[in-house]
C-alpha positions in Angstrom: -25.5 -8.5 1.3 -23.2 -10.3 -0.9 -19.3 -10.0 -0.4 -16.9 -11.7 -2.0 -13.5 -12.4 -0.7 -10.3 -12.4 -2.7 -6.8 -14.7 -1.0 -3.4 -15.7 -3.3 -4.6 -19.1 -0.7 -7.5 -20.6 0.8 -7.9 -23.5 3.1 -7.7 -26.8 2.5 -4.4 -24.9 0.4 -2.8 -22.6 3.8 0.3 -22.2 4.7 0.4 -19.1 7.1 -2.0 -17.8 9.1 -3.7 -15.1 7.0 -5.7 -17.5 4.8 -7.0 -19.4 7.8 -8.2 -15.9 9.0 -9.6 -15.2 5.7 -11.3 -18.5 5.9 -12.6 -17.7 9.4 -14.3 -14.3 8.4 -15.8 -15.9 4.8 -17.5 -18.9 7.6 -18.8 -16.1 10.0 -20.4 -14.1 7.6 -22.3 -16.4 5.7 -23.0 -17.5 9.3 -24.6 -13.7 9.5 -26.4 -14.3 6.6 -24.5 -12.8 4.1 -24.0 -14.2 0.3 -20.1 -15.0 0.6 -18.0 -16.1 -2.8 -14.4 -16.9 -2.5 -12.1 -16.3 -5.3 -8.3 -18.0 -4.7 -6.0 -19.9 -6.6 -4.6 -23.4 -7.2 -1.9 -25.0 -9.9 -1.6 -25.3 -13.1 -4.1 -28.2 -14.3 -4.7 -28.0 -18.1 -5.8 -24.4 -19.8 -9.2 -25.2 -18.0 -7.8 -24.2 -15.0 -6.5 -20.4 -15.9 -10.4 -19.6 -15.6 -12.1 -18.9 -12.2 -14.7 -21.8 -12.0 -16.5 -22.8 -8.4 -14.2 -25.9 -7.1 -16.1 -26.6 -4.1 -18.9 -25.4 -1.9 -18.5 -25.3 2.3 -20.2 -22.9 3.9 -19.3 -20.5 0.6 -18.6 -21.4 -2.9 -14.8 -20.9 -3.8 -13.6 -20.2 -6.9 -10.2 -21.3 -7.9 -7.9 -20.7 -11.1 -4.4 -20.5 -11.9 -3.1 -16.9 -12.5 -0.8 -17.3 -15.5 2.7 -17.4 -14.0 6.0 -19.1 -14.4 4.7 -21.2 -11.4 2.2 -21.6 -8.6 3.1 -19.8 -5.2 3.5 -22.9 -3.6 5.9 -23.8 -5.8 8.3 -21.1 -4.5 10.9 -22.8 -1.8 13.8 -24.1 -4.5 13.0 -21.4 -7.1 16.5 -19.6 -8.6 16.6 -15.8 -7.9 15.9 -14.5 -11.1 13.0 -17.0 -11.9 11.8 -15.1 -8.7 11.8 -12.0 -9.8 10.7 -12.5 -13.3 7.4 -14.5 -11.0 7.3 -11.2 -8.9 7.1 -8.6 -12.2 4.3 -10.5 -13.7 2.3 -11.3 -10.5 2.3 -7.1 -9.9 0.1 -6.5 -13.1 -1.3 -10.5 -13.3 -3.4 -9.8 -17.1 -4.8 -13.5 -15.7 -6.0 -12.4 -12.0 -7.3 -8.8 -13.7 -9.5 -11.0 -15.7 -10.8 -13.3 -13.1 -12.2 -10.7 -10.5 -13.9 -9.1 -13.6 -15.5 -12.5 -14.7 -16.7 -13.2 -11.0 -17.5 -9.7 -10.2 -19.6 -10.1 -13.2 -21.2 -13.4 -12.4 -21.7 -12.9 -8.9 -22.3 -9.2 -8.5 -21.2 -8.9 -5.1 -21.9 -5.5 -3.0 -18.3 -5.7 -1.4 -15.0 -7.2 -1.8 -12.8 -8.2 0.8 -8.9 -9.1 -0.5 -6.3 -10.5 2.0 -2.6 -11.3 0.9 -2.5 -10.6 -3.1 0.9 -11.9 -3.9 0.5 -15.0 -5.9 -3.3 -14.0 -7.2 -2.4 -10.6 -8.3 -1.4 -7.5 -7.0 -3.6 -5.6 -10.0 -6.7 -7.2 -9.1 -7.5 -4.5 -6.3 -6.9 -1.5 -9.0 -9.8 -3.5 -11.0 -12.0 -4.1 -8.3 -12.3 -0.6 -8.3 -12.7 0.0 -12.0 -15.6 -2.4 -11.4 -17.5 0.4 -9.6 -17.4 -1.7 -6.6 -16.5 -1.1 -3.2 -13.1 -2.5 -2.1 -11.7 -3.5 1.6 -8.2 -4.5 1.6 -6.7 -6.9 5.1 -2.8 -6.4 5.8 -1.1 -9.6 6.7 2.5 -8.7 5.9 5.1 -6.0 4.5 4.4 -8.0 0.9 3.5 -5.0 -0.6 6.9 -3.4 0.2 9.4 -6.4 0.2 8.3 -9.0 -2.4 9.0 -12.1 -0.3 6.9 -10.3 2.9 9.9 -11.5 5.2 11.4 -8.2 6.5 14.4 -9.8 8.8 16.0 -8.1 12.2 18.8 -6.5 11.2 18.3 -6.7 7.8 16.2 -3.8 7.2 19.1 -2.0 5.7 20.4 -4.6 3.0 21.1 -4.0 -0.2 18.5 -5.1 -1.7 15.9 -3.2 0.8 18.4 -0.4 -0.2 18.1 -0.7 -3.6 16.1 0.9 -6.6 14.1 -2.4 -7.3 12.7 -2.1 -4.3 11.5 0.8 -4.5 10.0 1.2 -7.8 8.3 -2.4 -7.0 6.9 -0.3 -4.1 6.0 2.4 -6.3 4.4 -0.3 -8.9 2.5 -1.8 -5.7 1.1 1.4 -4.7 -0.3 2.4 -8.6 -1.7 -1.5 -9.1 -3.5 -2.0 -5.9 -5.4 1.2 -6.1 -7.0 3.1 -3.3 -9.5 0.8 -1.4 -12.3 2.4 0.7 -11.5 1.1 3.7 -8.0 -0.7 5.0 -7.8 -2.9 8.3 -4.4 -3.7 9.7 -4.6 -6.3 12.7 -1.7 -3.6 14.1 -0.7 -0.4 14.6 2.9 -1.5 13.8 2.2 -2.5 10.1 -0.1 1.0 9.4 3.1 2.9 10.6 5.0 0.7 8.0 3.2 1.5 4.9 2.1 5.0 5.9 5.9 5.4 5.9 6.3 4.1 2.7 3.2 6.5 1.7 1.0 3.8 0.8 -3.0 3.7 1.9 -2.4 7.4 2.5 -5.9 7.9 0.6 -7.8 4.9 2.0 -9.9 4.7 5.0 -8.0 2.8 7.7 -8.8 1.0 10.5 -7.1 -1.0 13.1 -9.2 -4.8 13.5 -6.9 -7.5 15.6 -7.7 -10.5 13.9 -10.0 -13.1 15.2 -9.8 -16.0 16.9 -10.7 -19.6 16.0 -14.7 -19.8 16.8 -14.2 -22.9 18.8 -15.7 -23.2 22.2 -12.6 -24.2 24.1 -12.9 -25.0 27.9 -10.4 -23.8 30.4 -7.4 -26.0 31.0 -7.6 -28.4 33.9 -5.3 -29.1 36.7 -1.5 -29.3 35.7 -0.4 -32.7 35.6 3.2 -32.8 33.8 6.5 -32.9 35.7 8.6 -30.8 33.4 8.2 -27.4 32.0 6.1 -28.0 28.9 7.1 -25.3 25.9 5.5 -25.7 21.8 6.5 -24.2 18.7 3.3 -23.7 16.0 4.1 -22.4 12.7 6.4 -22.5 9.5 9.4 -24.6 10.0 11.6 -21.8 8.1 14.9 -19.7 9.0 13.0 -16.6 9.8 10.5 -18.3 11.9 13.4 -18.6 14.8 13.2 -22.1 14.3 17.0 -22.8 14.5 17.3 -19.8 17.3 14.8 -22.0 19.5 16.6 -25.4 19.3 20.5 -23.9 19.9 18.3 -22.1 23.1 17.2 -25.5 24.4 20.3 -26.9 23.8 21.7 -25.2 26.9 18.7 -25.7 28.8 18.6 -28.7 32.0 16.2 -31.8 32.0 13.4 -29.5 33.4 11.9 -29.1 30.3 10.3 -30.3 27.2 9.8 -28.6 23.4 7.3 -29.9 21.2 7.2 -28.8 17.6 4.2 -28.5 15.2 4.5 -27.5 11.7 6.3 -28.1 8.5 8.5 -26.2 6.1 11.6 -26.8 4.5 13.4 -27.2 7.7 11.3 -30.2 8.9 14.1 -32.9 8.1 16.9 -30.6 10.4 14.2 -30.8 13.1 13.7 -34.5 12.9 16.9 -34.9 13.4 16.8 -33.1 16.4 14.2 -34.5 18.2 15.9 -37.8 16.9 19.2 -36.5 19.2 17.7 -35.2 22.2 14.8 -36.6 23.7 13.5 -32.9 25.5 12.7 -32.3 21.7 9.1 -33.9 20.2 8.2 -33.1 16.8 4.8 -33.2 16.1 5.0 -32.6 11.8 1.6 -30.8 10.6 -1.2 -31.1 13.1 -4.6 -30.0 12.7 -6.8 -27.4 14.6 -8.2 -29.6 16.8 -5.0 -31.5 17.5 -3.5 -28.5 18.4 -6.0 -27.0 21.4 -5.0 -30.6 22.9 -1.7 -29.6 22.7 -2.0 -26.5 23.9 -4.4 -27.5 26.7 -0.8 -29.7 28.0 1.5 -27.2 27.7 3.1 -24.4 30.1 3.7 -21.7 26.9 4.2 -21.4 23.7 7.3 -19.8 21.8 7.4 -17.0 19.0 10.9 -16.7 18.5 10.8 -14.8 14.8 13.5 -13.1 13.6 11.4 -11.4 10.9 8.6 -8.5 11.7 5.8 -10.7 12.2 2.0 -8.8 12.0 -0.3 -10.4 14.0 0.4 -13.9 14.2 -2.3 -16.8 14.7 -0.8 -19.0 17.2 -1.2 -16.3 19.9 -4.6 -15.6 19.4 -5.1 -19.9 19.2 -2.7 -19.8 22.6 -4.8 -17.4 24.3 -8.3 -18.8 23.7 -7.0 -22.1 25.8 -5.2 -19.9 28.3 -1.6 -20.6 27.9 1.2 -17.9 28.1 3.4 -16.7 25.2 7.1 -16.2 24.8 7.5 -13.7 22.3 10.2 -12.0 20.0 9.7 -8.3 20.5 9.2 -7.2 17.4 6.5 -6.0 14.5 3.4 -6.1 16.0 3.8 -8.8 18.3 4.1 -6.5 21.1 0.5 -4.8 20.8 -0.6 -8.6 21.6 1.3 -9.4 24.7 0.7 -7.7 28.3 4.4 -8.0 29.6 3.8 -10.4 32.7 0.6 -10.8 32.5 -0.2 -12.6 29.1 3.1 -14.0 28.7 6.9 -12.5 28.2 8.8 -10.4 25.7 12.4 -11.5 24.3 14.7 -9.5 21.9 14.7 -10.6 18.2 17.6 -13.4 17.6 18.6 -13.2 21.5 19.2 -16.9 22.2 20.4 -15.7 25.9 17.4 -13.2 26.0 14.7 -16.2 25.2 16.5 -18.9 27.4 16.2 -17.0 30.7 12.4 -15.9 29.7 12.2 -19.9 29.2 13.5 -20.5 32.6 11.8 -17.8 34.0 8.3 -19.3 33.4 9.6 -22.8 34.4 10.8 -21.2 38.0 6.5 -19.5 38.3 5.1 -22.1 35.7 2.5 -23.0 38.5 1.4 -18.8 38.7 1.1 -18.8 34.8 -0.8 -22.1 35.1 -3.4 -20.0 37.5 -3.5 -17.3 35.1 -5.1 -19.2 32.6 -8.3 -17.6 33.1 -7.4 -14.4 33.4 -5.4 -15.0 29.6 -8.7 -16.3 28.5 -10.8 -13.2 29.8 -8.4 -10.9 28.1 -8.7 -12.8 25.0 -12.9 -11.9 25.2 -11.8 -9.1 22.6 -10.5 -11.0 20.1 -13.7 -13.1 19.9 -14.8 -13.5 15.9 -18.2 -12.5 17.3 -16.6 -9.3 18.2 -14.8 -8.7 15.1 -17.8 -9.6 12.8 -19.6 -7.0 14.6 -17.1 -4.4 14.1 -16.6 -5.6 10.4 -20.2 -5.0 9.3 -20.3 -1.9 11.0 -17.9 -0.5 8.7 -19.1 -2.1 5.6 -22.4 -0.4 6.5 -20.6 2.8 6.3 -18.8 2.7 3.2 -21.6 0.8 1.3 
């Protein structure tokens, strides 16, 4: 079968989780046997580059282009508000993106097309997959297709601008351009409660697929061999990550423990300085798949402390395919991941006092969690990319 698979980003280019779980599905069903194109973008290089031409060849061959916008989506940390929203109107009907999907779907002649996040490649292109006659599955990664930016913060839901008309008709504009695919998977129930609220998907097939883990064969973590409580931080190094939440909460925390960070973002100079200050504190900049299931294999827990309605985010399922414990904000659909106690330990949103006696909770039974670790990785079985492959092409089976 051939299936081609639409994301605004696409590894090497990644900056969040969902395009390295786009990436992971394209490897695993070529894997499978399956004919798998990429189509994704990449800046603006000359007029060559607004047309979809294949850029390199992995496993799949991945088309990039650049969707004809005031500027590349990662481009978008230091843009004025208004340049924003001028970025946002085009991006919902993207002329450019409508006319890339044709050319490839016309080219390659898949069977099926996947699409992840669309902000940034096109919001329209799903509306023209289906004019193409061909059969569209659409991944949720984020409340993008409600709130432009995709950040919905704690106590924020009620803002003026979620308030406020523009919203709403961008919602409305969202729902007309993105069509009705034939099947929807959300990695949580959390995020199909959100849109079916907002009455999106309501004619679309939907299904709810955790995402999958990395296919790495990872042994079990060996005896524990640190003396302090060993805590890491994976992921954007931005506000509504809880990045600045975590460090004030470690701040009033003894010598018993260590943080290490790994990531960037446009906070990565503030946390330099930090670990600069206080010697607990080790930051580890961008680190690389690999680098980081060495980390992990070291460390007590790991710490979600978002502030924003996360989905279904990576860095648990990486944490629980080593075996380590999480410390997570309760909130979105992190909860449908975490077994209170048993896979790790719940916080509210924002609460520094909330996540520091979690943190020294696990540093007083560190050595139970350490013995759990096979028991985390047991429960992580169903998260297995083997697992959701099978699952995946049972459905496409259905609909095709």
């Amino acid at each position: 079968m051939k299936i081609g698979i639409v994301s605004n980003l696409y590894p090497p280019d990644a900056r969040g989780g969902a395009e390295l779980v786009a990436q992971r599905i394209a490897d695993a069903l070529y894997e499978r046997g399956h004919d798998v194109f990429v189509l994704t973008t990449q800046p603006f290089e000359g007029v060559r580059s607004l047309f979809p031409r294949i850029r390199e060849r992995t496993l799949e061959a991945v088309y990039r282009f650049f969707p004809l916008n005031v500027y590349h989506l990662r481009q978008d940390a230091h843009v004025p508000f208004p340049i924003r929203v001028l970025w946002h109107l085009i991006d919902v009907w993207s002329y450019c993106g409508r006319c890339a999907i044709r050319r490839v779907i016309h080219d390659e002649d898949p069977d099926v097309v996947m699409t992840h996040n669309l902000k940034g490649i096109g919001v329209s292109i799903g509306r023209e997959i289906q004019r193409q006659g061909v059969v569209h599955i659409h991944t949720l990664h984020d409340v993008q297709l409600s709130v432009p930016s995709g950040l919905l913060i704690d106590g924020q839901e009620q803002s003026w601008l979620n308030r406020s008309f523009l919203r709403r008709w961008y919602e409305r504009t969202v729902k007309r351009e993105i069509g009705k695919p034939d099947l929807v998977l959300s990695p949580s129930r959390f995020l199909v409660d959100f849109y079916h609220g907002r009455g999106l998907f309501m004619d679309s097939r939907l299904e709810i697929l955790p995402n999958p883990m990395p296919p790495d064969q990872v042994r079990g973590r060996g005896p524990r061999m640190a003396s302090k409580t060993q805590f890491l931080y994976v992921g954007q190094l931005e506000e509504h990550k809880g990045i600045r939440q975590l460090l004030a909460t470690v701040e009033g925390l003894g010598s018993y423990m260590e943080l290490h960070i790994a990531g960037e973002g446009s906070l990565a100079e503030f946390v330099t300085s930090r670990a600069e200050l206080d010697s607990r504190v080790h930051f580890h900049g961008f680190v690389s798949l690999n680098h980081l299931i060495q980390l992990l294999r070291s460390v007590d827990a790991i710490v979600v402390p978002s502030i924003c309605y996360e989905n279904s985010p990576t860095v648990i399922y990486e944490s629980y395919l080593v075996g380590v414990p999480v410390i997570a904000s309760r909130i979105g659909g992190i909860p449908e991941l975490i077994v209170q106690g048993e896979t790790g330990l719940l916080v509210r949103a924002g609460d520094e006092k909330d996540l520091a006696r979690a943190m020294h909770t696990l540093h007083e039974t560190r050595d139970a969690w350490w013995a759990k670790s096979e028991t985390i990785r047991a429960y992580a079985n169903q998260y297995s990319i083997k697992h959701y492959v099978d699952r995946l092409e049972e459905l496409i089976k259905e609909i095709v």
